[in-house]
C-alpha positions in Angstrom: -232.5 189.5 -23.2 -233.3 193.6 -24.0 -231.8 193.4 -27.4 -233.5 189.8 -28.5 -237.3 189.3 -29.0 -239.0 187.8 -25.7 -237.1 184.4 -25.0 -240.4 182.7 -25.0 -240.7 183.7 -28.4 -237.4 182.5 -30.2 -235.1 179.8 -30.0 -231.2 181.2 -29.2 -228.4 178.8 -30.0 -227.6 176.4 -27.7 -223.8 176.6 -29.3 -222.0 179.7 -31.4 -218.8 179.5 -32.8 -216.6 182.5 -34.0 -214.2 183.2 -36.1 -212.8 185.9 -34.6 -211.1 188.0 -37.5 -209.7 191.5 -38.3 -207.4 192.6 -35.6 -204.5 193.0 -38.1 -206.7 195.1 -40.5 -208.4 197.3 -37.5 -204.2 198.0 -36.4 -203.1 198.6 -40.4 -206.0 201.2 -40.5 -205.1 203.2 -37.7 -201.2 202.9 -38.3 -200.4 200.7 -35.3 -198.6 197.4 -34.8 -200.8 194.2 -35.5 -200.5 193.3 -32.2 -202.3 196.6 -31.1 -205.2 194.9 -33.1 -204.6 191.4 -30.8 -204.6 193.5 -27.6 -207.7 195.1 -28.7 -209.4 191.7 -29.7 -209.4 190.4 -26.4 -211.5 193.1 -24.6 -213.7 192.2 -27.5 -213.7 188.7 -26.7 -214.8 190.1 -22.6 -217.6 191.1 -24.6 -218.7 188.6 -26.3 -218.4 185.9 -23.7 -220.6 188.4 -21.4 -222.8 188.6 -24.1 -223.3 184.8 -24.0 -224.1 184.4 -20.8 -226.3 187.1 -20.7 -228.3 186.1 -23.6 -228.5 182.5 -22.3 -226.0 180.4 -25.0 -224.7 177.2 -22.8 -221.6 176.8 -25.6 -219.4 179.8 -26.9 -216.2 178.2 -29.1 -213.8 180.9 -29.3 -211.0 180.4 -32.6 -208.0 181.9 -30.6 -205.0 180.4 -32.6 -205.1 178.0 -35.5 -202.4 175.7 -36.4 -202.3 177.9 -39.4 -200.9 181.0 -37.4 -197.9 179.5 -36.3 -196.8 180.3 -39.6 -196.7 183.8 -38.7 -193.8 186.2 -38.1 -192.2 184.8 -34.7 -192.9 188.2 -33.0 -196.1 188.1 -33.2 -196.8 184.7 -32.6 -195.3 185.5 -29.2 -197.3 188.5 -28.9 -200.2 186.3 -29.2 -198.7 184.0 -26.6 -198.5 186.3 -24.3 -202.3 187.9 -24.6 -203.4 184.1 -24.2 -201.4 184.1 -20.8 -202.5 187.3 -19.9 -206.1 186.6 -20.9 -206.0 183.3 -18.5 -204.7 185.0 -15.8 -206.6 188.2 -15.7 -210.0 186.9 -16.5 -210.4 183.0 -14.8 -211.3 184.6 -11.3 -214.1 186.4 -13.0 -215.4 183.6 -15.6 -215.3 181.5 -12.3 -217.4 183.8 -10.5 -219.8 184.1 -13.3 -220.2 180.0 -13.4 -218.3 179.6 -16.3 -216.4 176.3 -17.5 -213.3 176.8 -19.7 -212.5 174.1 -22.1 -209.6 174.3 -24.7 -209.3 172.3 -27.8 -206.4 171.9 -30.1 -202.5 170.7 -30.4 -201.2 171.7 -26.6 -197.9 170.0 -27.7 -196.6 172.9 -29.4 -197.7 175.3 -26.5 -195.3 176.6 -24.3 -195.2 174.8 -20.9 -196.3 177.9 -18.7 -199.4 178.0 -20.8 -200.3 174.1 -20.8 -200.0 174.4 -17.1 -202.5 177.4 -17.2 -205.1 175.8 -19.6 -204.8 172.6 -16.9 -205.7 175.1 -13.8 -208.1 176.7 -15.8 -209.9 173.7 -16.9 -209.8 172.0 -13.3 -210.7 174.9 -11.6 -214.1 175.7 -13.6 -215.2 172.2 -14.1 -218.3 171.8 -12.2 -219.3 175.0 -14.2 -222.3 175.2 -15.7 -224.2 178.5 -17.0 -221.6 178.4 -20.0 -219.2 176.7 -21.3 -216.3 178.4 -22.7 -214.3 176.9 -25.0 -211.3 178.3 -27.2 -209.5 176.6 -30.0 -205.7 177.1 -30.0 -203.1 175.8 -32.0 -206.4 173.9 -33.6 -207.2 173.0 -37.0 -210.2 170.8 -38.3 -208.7 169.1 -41.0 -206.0 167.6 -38.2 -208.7 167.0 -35.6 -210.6 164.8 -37.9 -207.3 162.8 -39.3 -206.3 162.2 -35.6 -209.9 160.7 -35.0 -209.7 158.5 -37.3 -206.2 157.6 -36.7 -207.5 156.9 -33.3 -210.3 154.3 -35.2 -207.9 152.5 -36.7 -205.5 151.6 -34.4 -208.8 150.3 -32.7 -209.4 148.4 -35.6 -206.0 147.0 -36.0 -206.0 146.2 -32.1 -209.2 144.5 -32.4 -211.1 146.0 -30.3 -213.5 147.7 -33.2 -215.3 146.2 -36.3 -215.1 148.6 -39.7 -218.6 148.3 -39.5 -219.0 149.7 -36.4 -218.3 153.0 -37.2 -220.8 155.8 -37.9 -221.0 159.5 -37.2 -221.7 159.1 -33.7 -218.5 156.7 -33.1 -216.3 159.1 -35.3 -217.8 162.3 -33.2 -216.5 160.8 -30.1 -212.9 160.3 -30.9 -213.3 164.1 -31.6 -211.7 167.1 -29.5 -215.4 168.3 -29.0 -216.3 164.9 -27.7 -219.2 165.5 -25.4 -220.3 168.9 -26.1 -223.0 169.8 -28.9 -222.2 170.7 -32.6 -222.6 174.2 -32.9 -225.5 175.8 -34.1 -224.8 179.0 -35.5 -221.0 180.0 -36.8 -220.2 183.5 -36.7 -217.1 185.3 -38.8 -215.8 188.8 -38.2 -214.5 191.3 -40.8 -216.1 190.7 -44.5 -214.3 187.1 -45.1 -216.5 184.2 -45.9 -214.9 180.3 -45.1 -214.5 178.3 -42.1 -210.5 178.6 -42.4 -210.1 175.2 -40.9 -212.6 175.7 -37.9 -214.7 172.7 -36.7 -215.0 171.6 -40.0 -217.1 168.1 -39.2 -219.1 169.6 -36.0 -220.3 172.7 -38.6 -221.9 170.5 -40.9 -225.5 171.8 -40.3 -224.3 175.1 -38.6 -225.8 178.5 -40.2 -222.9 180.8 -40.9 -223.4 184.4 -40.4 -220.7 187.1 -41.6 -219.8 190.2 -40.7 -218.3 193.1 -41.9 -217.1 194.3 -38.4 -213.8 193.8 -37.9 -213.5 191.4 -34.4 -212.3 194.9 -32.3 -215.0 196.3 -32.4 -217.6 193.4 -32.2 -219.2 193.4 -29.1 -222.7 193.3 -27.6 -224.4 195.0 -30.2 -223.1 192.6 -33.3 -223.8 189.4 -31.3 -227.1 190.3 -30.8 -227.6 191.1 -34.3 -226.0 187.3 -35.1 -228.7 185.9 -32.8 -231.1 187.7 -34.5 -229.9 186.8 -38.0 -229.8 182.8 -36.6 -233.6 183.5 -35.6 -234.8 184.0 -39.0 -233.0 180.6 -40.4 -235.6 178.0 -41.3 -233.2 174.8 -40.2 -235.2 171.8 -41.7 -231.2 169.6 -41.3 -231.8 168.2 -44.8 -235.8 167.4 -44.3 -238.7 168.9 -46.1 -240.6 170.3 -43.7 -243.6 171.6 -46.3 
């Protein structure tokens, strides 16, 4: 941890999120096609997910599509397809050699068949994986994650096989996508724009958010080592007076 104070001496987040934005602005600015910028984000996201491992975060939640983006021109919604194969391909042998489990979260129904058969190999291949857990969010949005889980609650209810009362916030967090793995601590957002943009909307609830101007290109080690830093100084009292 060269960049980060002495581990003994600071707490790192056991979970960051990102909001990895800005590849379309870093291609506008140097006259190329937007997906010249996508290209370009994934050797950033390399980075970051050595980064993570390095600096000894167990979660790293990668927003890689959102159900938002398939509004987007049809040519580059299958450029983006395409880096997500490519990006599963290239880089599984080396995530499993590096003890890394890949989890993905989101709508696979609207995913092309050769990639929900990738995500599956991915996913059973790193599962006894344990020095990080890498997971990306495509074709995922938080509002429709949270109306499925309760969706999900009340056809147990109408089933019978749940009381109204029963549910709470640890009930609801179950019937989640992220069922099972802890709420992120720290949410990170590339290039200057400040909003979740539908990402982990209920599991962000006592996140700190830290934005950058850096557009996601040319974030790397550097930048999330300066968001760790950023988290260090956060006094997170989760609602309680602590004075």
């Amino acid at each position: 941890m060269n960049q980060l104070v002495e581990a003994k001496q600071v707490v790192v987040p056991r979970h960051v999120a990102v909001i990895m934005d800005g590849n379309g602005r870093w291609a506008k600015a140097r006259l190329l096609p937007r997906i010249a910028g996508h290209k370009r984000g994934a050797d950033a996201v390399r980075r970051v997910v050595e980064a993570a491992w390095d600096f000894g975060v167990r979660y790293l939640t990668l927003y890689a599509f959102s159900s938002e983006n398939w509004k987007r021109p049809e040519e580059e919604v299958g450029g983006l397809m395409s880096l997500l194969r490519i990006y599963l391909r290239s880089e599984l042998d080396e995530l499993d050699r590096n003890d890394v489990r890949v989890r993905v979260i989101g709508d696979r129904g609207r995913l092309p068949n050769d990639i929900r058969q990738l995500i599956a190999e991915a996913e059973a291949r790193t599962i006894a994986n344990s020095r990080l857990t890498l997971i990306l969010a495509v074709s995922y949005g938080g509002q429709g994650e949270i109306v499925q889980a309760a969706r999900r609650l009340a056809e147990a209810v109408a089933a019978g096989r749940l009381r109204p009362e029963e549910i709470d916030e640890s009930r609801f967090a179950a019937c989640l996508e992220t069922a099972g793995i802890p709420d992120p601590d720290l949410v990170i957002r590339t290039s200057g724009e400040q909003r979740l943009s539908n990402f982990l909307l209920w599991q962000a609830a006592y996140a700190e958010l830290v934005f950058t101007d850096t557009l996601w290109p040319d974030f790397g080690r550097e930048q999330f080592a300066a968001a760790l830093k950023e988290y260090q100084t956060r006094d997170r009292r989760f609602g309680a007076n602590k004075e």
